[in-house]
TIPA-770758 format. One record per residue (C-alpha): z, x, y; residue number from 1; residue in one letter. Coordinates in steps of 0.5 Angstrom, whole numbers. Each point is the difference from the previous one (the first is absolute). Layout:
N
zz Z; xx X; yy Y; nr NUM; rest A
...
END
This chain:
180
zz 0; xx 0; yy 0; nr 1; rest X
zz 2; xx 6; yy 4; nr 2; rest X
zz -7; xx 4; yy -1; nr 3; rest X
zz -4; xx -8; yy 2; nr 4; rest X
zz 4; xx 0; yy 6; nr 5; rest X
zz -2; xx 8; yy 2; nr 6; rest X
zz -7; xx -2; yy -1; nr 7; rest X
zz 0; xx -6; yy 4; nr 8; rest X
zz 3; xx 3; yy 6; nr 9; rest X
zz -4; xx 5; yy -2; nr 10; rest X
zz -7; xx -4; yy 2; nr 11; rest X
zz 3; xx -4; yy 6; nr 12; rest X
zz 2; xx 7; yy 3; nr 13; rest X
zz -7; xx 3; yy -1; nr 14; rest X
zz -4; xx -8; yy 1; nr 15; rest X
zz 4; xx 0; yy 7; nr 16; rest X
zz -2; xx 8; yy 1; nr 17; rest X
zz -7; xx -2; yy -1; nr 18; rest X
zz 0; xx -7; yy 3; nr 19; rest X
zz 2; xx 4; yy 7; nr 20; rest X
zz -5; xx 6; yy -1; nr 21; rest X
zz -6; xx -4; yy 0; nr 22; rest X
zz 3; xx -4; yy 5; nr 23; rest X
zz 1; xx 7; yy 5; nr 24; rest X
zz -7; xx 2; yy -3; nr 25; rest X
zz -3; xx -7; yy 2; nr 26; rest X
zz 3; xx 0; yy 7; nr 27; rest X
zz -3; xx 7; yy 1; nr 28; rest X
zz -7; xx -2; yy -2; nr 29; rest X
zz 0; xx -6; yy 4; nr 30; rest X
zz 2; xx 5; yy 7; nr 31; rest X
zz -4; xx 5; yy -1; nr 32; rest X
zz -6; xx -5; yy -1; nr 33; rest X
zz 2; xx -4; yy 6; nr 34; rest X
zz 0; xx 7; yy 3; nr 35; rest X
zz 7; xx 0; yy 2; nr 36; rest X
zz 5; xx 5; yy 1; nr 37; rest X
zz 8; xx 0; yy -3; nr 38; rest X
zz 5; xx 3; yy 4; nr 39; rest X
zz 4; xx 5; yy -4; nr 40; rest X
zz 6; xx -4; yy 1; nr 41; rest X
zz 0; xx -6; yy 2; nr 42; rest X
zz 4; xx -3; yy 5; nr 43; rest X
zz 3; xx -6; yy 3; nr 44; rest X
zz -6; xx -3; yy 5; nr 45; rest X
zz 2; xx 0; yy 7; nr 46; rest X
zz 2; xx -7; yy 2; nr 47; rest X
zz -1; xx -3; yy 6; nr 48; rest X
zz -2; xx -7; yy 4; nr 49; rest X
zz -6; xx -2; yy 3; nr 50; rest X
zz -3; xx -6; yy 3; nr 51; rest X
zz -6; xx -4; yy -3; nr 52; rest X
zz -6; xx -2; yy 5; nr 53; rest X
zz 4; xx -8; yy 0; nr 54; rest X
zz 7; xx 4; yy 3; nr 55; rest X
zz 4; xx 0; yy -8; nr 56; rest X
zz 3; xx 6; yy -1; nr 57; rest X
zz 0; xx 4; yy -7; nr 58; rest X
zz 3; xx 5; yy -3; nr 59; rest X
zz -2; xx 4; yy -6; nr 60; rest X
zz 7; xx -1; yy -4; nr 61; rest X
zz -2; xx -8; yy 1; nr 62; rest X
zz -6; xx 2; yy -7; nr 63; rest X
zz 6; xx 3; yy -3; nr 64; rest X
zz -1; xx 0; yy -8; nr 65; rest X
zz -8; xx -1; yy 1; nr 66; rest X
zz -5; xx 6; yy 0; nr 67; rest X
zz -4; xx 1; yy 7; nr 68; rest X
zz -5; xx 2; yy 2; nr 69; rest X
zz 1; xx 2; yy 7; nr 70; rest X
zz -7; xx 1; yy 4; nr 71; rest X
zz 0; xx 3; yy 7; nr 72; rest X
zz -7; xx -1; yy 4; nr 73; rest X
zz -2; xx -2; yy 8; nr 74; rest X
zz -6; xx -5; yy 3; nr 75; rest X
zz -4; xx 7; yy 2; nr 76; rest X
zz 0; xx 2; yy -8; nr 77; rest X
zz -6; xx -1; yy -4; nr 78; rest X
zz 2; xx 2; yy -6; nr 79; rest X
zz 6; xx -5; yy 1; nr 80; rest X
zz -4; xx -6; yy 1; nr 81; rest X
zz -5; xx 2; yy -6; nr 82; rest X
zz 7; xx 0; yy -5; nr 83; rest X
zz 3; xx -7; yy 4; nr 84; rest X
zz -4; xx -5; yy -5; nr 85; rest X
zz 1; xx 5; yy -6; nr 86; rest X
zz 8; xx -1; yy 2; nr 87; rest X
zz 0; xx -7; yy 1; nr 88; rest X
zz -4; xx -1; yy -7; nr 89; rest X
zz 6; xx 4; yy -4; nr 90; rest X
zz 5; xx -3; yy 4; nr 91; rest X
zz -2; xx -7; yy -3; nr 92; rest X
zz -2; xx 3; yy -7; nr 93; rest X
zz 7; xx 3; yy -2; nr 94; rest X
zz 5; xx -3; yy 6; nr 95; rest X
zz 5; xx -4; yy -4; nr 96; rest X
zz 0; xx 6; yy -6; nr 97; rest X
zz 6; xx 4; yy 5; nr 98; rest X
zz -5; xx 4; yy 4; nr 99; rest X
zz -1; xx -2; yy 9; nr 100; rest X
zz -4; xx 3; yy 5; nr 101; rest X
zz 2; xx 1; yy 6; nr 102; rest X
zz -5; xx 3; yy 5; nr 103; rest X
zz 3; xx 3; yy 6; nr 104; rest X
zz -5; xx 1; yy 8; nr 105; rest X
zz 2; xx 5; yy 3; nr 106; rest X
zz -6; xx -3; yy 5; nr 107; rest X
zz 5; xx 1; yy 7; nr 108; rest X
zz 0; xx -7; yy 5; nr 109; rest X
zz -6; xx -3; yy -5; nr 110; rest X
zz 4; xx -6; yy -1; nr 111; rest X
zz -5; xx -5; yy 0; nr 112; rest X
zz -6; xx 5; yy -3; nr 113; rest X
zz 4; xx 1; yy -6; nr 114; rest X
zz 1; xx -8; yy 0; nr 115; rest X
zz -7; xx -1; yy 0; nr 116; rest X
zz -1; xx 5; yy -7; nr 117; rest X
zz 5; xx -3; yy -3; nr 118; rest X
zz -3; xx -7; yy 1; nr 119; rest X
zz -8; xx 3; yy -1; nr 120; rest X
zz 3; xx 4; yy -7; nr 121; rest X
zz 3; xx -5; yy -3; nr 122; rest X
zz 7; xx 3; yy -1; nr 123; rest X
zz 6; xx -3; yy -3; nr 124; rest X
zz 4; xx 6; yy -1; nr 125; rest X
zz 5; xx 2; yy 7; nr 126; rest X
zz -4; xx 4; yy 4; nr 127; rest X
zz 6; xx 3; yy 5; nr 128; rest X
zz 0; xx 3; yy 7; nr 129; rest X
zz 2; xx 8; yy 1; nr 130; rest X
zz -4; xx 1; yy 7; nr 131; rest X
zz 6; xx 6; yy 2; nr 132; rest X
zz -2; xx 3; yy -7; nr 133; rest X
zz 7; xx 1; yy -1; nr 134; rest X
zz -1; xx -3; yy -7; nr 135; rest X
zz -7; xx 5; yy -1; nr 136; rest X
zz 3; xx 6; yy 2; nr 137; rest X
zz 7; xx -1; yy -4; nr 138; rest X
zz -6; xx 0; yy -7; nr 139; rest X
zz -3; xx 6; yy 2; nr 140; rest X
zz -7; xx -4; yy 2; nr 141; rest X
zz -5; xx 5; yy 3; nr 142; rest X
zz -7; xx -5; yy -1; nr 143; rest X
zz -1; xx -6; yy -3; nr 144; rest X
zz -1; xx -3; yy -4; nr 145; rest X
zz 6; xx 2; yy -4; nr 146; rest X
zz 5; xx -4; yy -4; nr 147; rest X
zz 6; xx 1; yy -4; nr 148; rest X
zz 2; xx -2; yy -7; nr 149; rest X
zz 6; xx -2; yy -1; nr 150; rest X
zz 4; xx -2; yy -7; nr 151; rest X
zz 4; xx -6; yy 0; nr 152; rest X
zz 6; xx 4; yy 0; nr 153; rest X
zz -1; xx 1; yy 7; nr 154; rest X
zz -3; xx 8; yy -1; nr 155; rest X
zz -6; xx 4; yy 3; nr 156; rest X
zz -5; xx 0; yy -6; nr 157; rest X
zz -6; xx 2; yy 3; nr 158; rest X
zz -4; xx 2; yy 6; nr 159; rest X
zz -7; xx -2; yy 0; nr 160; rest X
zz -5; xx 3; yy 6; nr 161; rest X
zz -7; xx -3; yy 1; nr 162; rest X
zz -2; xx -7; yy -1; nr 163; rest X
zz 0; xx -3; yy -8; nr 164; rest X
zz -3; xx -6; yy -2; nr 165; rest X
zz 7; xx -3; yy -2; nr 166; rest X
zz -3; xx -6; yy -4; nr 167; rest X
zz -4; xx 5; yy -5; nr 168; rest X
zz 3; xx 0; yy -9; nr 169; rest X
zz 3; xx 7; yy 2; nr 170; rest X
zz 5; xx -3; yy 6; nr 171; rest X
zz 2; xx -6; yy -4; nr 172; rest X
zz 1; xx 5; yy -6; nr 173; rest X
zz 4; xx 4; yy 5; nr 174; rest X
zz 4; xx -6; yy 3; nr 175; rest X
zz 1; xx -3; yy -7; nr 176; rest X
zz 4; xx 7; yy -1; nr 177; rest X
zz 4; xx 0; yy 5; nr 178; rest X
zz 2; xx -7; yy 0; nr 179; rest X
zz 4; xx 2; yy -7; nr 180; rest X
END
């Protein structure tokens, strides 16, 4: 009975082990597909609170729990304006699977034009207001687009330059890793 018990403990401890193993390897895979950079270790992200374009204010922490793709991006961004629809498009395709958007302009006393993209693009996800570019400079943002990803346990996962087609097999399947 006791050797029963050791083998059976035995294969759940090497199931688990393996389990996590392709889950790590998996999550890895999906990152460098999307072209997205690990931190070597990862942090708390900072907090903070900005106004959406009809005056509610949100913070980061009020996502807690779920996994978020936080996009940083202006009017004048060509780039930013191609990946809008494509944001739009994975937010309604996984959005009640744990994950969020959250895009932040760091467009200054565009109030109305931002409104007007909202409006034009369709969007659904908050689209807040840093026009002092506190929040910008707090994440390190030297252009745009760039986003952060971050993990429903509130840490930095990743960090992404450059425009993506968010709504491609390969950002869904990294989403769906990082919602585990």
């Amino acid at each position: 009975m006791k050797r029963i018990l050791f083998f059976s403990r035995l294969f759940s401890s090497t199931a688990f082990f393996f389990l996590v193993a392709n889950s790590a390897l998996a999550h890895q895979e999906s990152f460098k597909a999307m072209g997205v950079a690990p931190p070597r270790n990862e942090m708390p992200a900072p907090d903070f609170t900005l106004q959406t374009s009809n005056g509610n204010s949100v913070s980061l922490s009020d996502f807690k729990g779920k996994a978020v793709l936080l996009n940083f991006w202006a009017t004048w961004c060509v780039p930013c304006k191609k990946e809008l629809p494509s944001m739009q498009k994975l937010y309604e395709a996984i959005k009640h699977d744990g994950f969020e958007v959250v895009a932040i302009s760091i467009d200054r006393d565009k109030k109305e034009r931002i409104y007007q993209y909202i409006k034009n693009y369709n969007l659904t996800f908050p689209v807040l207001l840093d026009p002092s570019q506190k929040v910008r400079k707090d994440y390190f943002i030297m252009g745009l687009p760039t986003s952060y990803l971050v993990g429903a346990d509130g840490k930095l996962k990743g960090f992404i330059s450059g425009a993506r087609e968010w709504d491609s097999a390969a950002s869904k399947k990294m989403f769906s890793t990082l919602v585990q």
